[in-house]
N, C-alpha and C positions, 0 to 999 in steps of 0.2 A: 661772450658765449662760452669760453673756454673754462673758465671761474666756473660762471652757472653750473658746466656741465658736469664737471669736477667735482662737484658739491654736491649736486643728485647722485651720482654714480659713490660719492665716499659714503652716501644715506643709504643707497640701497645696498653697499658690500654689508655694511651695520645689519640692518635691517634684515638681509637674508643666511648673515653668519646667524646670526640667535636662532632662526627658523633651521638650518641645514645641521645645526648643531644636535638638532633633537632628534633627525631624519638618522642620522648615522649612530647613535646611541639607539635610538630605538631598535635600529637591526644588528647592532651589537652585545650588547649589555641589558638593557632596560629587560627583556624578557626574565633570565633568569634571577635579575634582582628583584623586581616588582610584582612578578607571577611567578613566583617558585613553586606553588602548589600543583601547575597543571604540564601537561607535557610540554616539549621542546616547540613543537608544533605550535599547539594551545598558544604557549607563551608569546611567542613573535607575534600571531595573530593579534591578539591581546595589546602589546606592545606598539603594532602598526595602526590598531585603535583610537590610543591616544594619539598617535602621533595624525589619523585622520580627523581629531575632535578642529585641529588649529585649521584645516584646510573649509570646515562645516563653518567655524566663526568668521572665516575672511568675508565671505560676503553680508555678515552681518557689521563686521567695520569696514567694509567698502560703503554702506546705507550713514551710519555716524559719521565717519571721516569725509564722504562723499557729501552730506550735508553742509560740515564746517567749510570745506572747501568750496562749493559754490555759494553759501551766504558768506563766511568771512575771511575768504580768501584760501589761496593754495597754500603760504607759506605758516600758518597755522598747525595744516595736518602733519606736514614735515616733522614740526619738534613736538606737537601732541604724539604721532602714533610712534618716532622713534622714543622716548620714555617708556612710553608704556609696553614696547616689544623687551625696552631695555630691559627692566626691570622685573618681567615677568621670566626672564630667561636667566638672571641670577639667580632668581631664587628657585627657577628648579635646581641647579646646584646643590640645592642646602636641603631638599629634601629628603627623609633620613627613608631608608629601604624596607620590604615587608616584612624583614626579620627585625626590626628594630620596632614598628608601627603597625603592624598587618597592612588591612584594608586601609586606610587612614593612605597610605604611600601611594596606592594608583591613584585614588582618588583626588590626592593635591595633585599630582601629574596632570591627570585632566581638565583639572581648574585653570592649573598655571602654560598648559600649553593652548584653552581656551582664551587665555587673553592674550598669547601671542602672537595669535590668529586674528584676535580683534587687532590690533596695532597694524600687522603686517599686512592686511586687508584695507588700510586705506596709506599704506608706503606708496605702492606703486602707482597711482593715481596722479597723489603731489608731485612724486619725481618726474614723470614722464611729461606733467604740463609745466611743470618747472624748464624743463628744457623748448618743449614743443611750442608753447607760446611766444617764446622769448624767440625762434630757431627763424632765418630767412627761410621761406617756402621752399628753395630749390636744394639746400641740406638740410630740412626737418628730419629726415631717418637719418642721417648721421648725427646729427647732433644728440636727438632722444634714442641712440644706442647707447649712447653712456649711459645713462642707467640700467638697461638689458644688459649691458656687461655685470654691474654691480653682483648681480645674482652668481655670476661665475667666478667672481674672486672672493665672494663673502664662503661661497662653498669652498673653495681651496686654501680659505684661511682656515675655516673651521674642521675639516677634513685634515689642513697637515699638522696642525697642533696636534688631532687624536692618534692622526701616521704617527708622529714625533714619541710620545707618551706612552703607544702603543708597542711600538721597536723598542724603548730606553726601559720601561719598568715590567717587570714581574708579572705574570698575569692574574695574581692575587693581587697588589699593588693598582693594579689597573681598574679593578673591577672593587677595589676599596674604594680609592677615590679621585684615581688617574682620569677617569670618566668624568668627574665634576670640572675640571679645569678648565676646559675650553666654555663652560658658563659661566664661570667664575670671570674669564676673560671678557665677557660681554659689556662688564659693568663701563671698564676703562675704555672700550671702541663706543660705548653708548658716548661716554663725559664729550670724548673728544668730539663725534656729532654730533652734537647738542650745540659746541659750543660754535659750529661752521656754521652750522643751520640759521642758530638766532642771529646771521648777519646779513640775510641773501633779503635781496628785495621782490616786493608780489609781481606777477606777470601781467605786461599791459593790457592783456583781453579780460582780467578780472577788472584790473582797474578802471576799465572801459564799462563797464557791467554795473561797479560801484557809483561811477560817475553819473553815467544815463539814469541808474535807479531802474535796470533791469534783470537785475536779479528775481533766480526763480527764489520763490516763497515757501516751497516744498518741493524739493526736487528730484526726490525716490518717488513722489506721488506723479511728476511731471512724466518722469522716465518710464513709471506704468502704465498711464496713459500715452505719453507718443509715441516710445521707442519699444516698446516691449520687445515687436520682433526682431528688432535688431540686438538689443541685449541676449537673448538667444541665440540668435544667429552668429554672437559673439563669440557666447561661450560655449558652441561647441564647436568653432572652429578651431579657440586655440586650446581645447581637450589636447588635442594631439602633442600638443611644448609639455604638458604637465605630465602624461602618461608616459611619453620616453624619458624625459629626464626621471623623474623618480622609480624608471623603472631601473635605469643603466647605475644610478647614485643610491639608493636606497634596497628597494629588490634583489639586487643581482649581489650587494652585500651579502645580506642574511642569506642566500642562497650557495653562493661559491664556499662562505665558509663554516654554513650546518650541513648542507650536502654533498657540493663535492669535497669538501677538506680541505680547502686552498687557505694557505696562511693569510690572516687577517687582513698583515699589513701588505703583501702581496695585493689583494685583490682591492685592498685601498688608493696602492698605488696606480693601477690598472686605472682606476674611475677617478683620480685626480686627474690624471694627462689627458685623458678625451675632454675632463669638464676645461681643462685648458686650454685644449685647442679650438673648443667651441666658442669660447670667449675670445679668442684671437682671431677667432672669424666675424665676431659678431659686426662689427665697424666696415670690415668689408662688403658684406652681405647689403647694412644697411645704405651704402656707395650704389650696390646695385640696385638698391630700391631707390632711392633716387633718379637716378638714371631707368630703370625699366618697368618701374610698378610695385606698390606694394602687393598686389592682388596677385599677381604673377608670381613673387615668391613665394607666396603662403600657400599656392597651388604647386608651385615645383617641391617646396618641402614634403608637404604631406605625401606627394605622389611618393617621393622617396622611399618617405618613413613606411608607407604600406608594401615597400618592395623588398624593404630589407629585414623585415621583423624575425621570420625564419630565420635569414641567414646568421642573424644576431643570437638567435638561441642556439641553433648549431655550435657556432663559434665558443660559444660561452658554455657549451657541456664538454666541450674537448678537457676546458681545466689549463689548458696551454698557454701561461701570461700573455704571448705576443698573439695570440687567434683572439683571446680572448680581448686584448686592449684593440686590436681592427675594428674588430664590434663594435665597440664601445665609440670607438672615433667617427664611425661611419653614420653612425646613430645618432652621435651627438652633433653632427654636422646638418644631417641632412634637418634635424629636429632647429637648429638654429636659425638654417635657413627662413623659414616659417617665421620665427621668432625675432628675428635678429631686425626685422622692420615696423613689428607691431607697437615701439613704441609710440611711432610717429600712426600709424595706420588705427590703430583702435582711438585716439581723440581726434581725430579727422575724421569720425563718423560721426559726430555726437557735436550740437550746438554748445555755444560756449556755455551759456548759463545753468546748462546742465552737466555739461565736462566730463566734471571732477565724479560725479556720482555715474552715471551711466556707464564711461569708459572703465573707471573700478569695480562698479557688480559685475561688469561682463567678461572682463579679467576673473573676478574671482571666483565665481559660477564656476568659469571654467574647470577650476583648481578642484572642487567636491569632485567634480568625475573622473579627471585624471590623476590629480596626486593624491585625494585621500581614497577614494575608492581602489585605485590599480595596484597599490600594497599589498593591500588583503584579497582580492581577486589573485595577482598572481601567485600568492604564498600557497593559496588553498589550492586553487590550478594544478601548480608542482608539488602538492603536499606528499600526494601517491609513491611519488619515488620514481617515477617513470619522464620520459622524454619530456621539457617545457613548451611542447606545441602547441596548446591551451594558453598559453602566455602569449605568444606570438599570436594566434587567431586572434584574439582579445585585441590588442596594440593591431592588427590590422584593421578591423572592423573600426575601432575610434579613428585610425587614420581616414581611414573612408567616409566616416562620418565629419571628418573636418575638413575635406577635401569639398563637399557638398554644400559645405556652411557657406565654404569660401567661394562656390561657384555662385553663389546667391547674394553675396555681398557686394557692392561695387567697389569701381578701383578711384584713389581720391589723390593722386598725382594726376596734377601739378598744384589741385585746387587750396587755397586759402581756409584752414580750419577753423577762421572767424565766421565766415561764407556758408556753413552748413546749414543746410535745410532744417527747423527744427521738430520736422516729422521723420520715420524712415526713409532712410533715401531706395528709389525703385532699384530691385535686383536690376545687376547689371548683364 
């Protein structure tokens, strides 16, 4: 299990450095390189666009990868969609700017961050039954928190390279081609997953599936006729993990430092140490969901998240490193909580033969309304110049909204994720 878990968790840090790589360039740089014709404002907008094209394609490679996975197995998607995230993330690197190409520049942007949206759209899926199938019943949420971690050290890889680069070169230097490096880095963390991936063996509940010859036949078609309500119910409970992390790691960028002026690498540093200590909780959290429910956490999180939203823009207009990083930790905490058990929680809803496809669209549903829509919502929100209270109503109201999802979901400790019903299981 330890190996296993290791292995999911070295795929998803891969997997979501290339994706978080492009999050933090877009509220950096990407605007005045790529949209230099329109204002500062404009620009980011623009900028937060592309970067929502990849969150629009996940749940279209949750339906591909979600296919391969329940016809030929989990450990297929693993090294299909990490290639293809690889590779699509080098070569934004090598994209030449609108001063060099005009239009021609956003528009490969959009292509090359549309396919790593397709790839990343069916990461999470593999990983998560990679662990969860393989996990004894009584640690399936600690054990499928390894990969829920993944996402927090692939952000802090790719974050403290651009810290690194950001601090050491010239801000000409930077915005030449200090910016490209950390995709350029993508290529050598892909080799190396690639080369773990092609040794891990398929998980017994496919191979059970394979054996009986009960494999579904079409399983995006399966999932919209039995589960539909539950793939909703899905994803807009974990809305709320997507809407605060890309609000505290993405948002609160481009905002600290086009509007209040707080030095770059300052306020980089601020949203690495929250995204740290939320990853250092994650293993804990999912301890407690073992022990108390996963349905229980995802309703204490949310509740949190909708208490603190205020407080967290307050904090973050003072400008004051230390208010501003409390925010930032309090948020990413409470947002983990939530999160920190849905490895295990989201394929324990969902029959095996449909797994892989079900538990990935409703993950990645999730991801259009909180991560790529609440960029551009909050940017236009605070565009005015005036207090981000608009921001925080916004991030309430989806907490609220995921707080509901989850009240209508049931709780599926202690039960056996071979065991599931393969219709919606009744609100609990």
């Amino acid at each position: 299990m330890l190996r296993l878990a290791v292995a999911s968790m070295v795929g998803t840090t891969i997997e979501f450095y290339d994706f978080f790589a492009y999050g933090t360039a877009a509220a950096l740089v990407l605007g005045p390189l790529f949209f230099p014709t329109v204002s500062p404002l404009v620009g980011t907008l623009a900028a937060f666009g592309t970067f929502g094209v990849g969150f629009i394609a996940r749940p279209l490679g949750s339906v591909l990868f979600g296919h391969i996975g329940d016809r030929l197995g989990r450990r297929p998607v693993l090294v299909f969609s990490l290639l293809l995230t690889g590779l699509a993330t080098v070569a934004v690197g090598f994209v030449p700017t609108y001063q060099r190409i005009g239009m021609a520049a956003p528009l490969l942007l959009l292509v090359l961050r549309f396919l790593q949206g397709l790839g990343v759209g069916g990461e999470w899926g593999g990983a998560v039954l990679l662990t969860a199938e393989h996990a004894p019943a009584h640690r399936r949420a600690l054990w499928s928190s390894f990969p829920q971690t993944g996402p927090s050290v692939g952000f802090l890889l790719a974050n403290g390279i651009t810290l690194t680069l950001s601090a050491t070169l010239p801000d000409d230097s930077f915005l030449s081609w200090g910016w490209r490096v950390p995709f350029w880095a993508a290529g050598v963390l892909a080799a190396a997953g690639l080369l773990l991936r092609t040794q891990l063996a398929e998980t017994p509940d496919f191979q059970a599936l394979a054996e009986n010859e009960s494999r579904a036949s079409l399983p995006f078609a399966e999932v919209v006729r039995g589960h539909w309500r539950l793939v909703l119910l899905t994803a807009g409970g974990l809305s709320i993990g997507y809407s605060v992390f890309y609000t505290v790691t993405t948002w609160s960028l481009s905002y600290g430092t086009e509007r209040l002026g707080i030095d770059r690498t300052l306020m980089l540093g601020c949203v690495m140490a929250s995204v740290a200590v939320s990853g250092a909780a994650t293993p804990v959290v999912a301890l407690l969901g073992d022990r108390f429910g996963r349905r229980t956490l995802c309703l204490t999180g949310c509740t949190a998240v909708a208490l603190w939203m205020f407080p967290l823009m307050a904090l973050l207009r003072t400008g004051r490193p230390a208010l501003m990083l409390l925010g930032f930790v309090v948020a990413m905490l409470a947002f983990i909580t939530a999160f920190g058990v849905v490895g295990a929680y989201v394929p324990e809803l969902y029959d095996a033969r449909v797994r892989c496809t079900g538990a990935s669209v409703g993950y990645n549903l999730a991801g259009v309304l909180g991560g790529a829509v609440t960029p551009l919502v909050a940017t236009a929100t605070a565009g005015s110049g005036g207090p981000p209270w608009g921001v925080a109503a916004y991030l309430t109201g989806i907490a609220l909204l995921s707080l509901g999802c989850f009240v209508l979901l049931p709780e599926t400790r202690p039960a056996t994720i071979a065991s599931r019903p393969a219709t919606d299981p009744a609100p609990a």
